[in-house]
N, C-alpha and C positions, 0 to 999 in steps of 0.2 A: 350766494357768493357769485356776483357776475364773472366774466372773464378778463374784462381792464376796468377795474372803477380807478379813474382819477388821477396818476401818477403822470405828470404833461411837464415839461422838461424836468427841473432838478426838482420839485416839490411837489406835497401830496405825500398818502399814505392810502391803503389797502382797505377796505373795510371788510371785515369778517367777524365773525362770531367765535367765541373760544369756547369750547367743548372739552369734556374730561380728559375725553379721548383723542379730541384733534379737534379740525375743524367741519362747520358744516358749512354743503355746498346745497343747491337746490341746482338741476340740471335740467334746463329747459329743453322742450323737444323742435323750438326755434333753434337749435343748431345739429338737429339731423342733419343725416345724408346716408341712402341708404339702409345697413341693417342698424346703425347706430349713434353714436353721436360722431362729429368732427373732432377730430386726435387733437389737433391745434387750437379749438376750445379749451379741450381738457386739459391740456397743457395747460392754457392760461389760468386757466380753474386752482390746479396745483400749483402755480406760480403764484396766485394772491393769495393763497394759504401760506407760502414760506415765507413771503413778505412779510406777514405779518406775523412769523415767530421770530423773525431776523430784521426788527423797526431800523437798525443803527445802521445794518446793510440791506437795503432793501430791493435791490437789482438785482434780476437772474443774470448772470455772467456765460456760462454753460450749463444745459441740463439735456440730460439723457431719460429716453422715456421707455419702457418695455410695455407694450398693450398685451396686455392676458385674457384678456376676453373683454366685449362691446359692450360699451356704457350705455346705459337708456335712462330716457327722462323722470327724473324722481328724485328723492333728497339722498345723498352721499356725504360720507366723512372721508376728510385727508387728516388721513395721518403723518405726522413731523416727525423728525427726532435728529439732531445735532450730531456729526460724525466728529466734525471738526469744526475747533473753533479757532482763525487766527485773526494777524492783525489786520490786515485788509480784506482777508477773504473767510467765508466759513464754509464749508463743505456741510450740507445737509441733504436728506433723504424723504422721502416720501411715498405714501401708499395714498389709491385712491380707494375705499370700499363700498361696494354699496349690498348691504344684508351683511353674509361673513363673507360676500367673494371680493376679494383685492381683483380688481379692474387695470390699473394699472402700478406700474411699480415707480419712483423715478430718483435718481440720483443728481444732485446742483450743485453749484459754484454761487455764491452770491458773494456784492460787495456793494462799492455807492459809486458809482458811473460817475458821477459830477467829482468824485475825489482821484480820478485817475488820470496819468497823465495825458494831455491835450494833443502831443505827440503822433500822425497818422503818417504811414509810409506805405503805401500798396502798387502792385502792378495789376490789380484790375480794374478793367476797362468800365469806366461806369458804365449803365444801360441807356442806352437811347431809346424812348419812344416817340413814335409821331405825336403828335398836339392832340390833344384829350378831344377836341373836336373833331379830330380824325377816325379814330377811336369807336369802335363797337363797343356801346357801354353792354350790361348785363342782363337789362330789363329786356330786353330783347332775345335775350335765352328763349330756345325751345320750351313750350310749357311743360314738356314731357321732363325737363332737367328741373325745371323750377320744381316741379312737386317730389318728383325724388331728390333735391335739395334744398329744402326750404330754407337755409342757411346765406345762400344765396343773396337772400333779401334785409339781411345784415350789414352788406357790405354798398359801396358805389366801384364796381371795376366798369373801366374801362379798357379793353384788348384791344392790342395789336392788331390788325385788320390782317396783316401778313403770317400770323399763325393763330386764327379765327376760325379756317376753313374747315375743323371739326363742328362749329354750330349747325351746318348748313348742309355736315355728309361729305364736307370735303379734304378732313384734314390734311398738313403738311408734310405727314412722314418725316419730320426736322427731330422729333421729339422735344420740343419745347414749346412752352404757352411762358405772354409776358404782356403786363398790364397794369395799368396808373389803378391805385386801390387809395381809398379811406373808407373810415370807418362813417355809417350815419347819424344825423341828429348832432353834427359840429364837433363830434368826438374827436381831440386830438390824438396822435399815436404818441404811447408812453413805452418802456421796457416791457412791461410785459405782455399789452396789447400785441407786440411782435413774436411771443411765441405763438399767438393764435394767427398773426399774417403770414408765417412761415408756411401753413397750411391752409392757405386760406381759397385759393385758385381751383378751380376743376383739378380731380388726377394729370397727369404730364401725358399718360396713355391717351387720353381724347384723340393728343395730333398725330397719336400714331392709328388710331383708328377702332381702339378697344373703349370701349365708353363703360362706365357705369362703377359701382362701390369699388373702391381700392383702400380693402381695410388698413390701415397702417399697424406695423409690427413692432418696428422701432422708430423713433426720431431724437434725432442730438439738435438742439440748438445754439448757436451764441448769438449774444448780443451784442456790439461792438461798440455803442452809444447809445444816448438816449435823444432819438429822434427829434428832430423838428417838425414843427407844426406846419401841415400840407399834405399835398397827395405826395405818397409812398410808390417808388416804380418795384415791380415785383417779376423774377423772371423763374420760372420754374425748366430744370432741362433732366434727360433722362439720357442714358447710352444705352444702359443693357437691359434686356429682358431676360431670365433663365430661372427658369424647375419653378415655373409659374409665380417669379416675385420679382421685381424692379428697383432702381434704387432712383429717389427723386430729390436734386440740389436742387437748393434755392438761395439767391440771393433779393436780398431789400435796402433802397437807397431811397434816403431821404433826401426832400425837398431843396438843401444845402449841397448834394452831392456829394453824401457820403453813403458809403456800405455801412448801415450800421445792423445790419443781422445777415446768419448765414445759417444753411441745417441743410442735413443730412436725413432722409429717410428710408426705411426698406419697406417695402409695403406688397401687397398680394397682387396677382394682375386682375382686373374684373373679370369678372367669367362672362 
């Protein structure tokens, strides 16, 4: 069960396999980082499993994720099970397990994106990036990040050149990292592919000058649309550091210029 098969504006479905018990995942070690996999994989891992217990509503709307301990590459079961069922929305839950240990735990909101109102009112500021041609793509990461993230090479980022200066030892002190993203191989972004772009960026710690694994603890995502087809601008920012944990927003605007995901994470400072 990859992390987004196929959902590319209102159409498509999930592909998964139905199990006694739940569903199964196979968890590739192409999205290390670190001592374990990327949370915002996993997320999307647990995302096409609920998808597919919930065909009628098949959007993650909100979900809350609790990491209990680092998922590694190998085959895993997500476990479902329906809290609430309404009319436009169901509340459902989810475990990930792999042996008998639950890895993560997660609680969701789904419904159908395309059935909701068209309706957008906000006061945030879209993101501006310079022109992709301006842009520090990825392939140009240190090799020393590349191999402790091999995930990396999942993605096409292109960064901001103006909070970059952690590639090179120089970071910003700004706390924040922000950069034109898609996915490779012509993949367009669907709903759920964005709980994995949520997390998808280096830690927020880089531009403060602490590098390396920032296990995540918890993460909430929403979804606010279902993305159009293009590069995604992604801004990750951070305020506080304390009793060695962080917390790291992110917001994601589609190619239309809209917000259409936001999350919330708490995660560990790198050592």
């Amino acid at each position: 069960m990859g992390a987004s098969p196929g959902r590319s504006g209102c159409r498509g479905a999930g592909r998964t396999r139905r199990w006694p018990r739940g569903y199964a995942a196979d968890l590739t070690d192409g999205w290390a980082v670190g001592g374990g996999l990327n949370g915002g994989y996993l997320l999307a891992v647990i995302g096409n499993a609920l998808r597919s217990a919930n065909p009628t509503k098949p959007d993650p709307i909100s979900m809350s994720a609790y990491y209990l301990s680092a998922s590694v590459a190998g085959p895993a079961t997500v476990q479902t099970r329906t809290v609430r069922e309404g009319r436009s929305t169901t509340t459902v839950a989810a475990d990930l397990v792999q042996g008998e240990e639950v890895r993560i735990t997660a609680l969701a909101t789904y419904g159908d994106l395309c059935r909701l109102t068209d309706e957008v009112a906000t006061t945030a500021d879209e993101l501006v990036l310079p022109p992709p041609e301006e842009c520090v793509p990825n392939t140009m990461a240190p090799e020393e990040l590349r191999r402790f993230a091999p995930l990396m090479d999942r993605f096409e980022m292109l960064f901001d050149p103006a909070y970059a200066g952690w590639a090179v030892g120089e970071p910003s002190g700004r706390g924040a990292l922000q950069a034109w993203f898609r996915l490779k191989e012509g993949r367009e972004p669907d709903p759920v592919s964005l709980l994995t772009v949520v997390d998808a960026l280096p830690p927020v710690t880089f531009d403060l000058g602490r590098t390396g694994w920032a296990p995540s603890m918890e993460l909430t995502a929403h979804v606010r649309a279902v993305p159009a087809p293009g590069w995604l601008r992604v801004r990750h920012a951070t305020r506080t550091m304390a009793g060695g944990m962080f917390e790291e927003d992110c917001e994601v605007w589609d190619s239309a210029g809209r917000l259409v995901a936001q999350s919330r994470q708490f995660a560990r400072v790198p050592r």
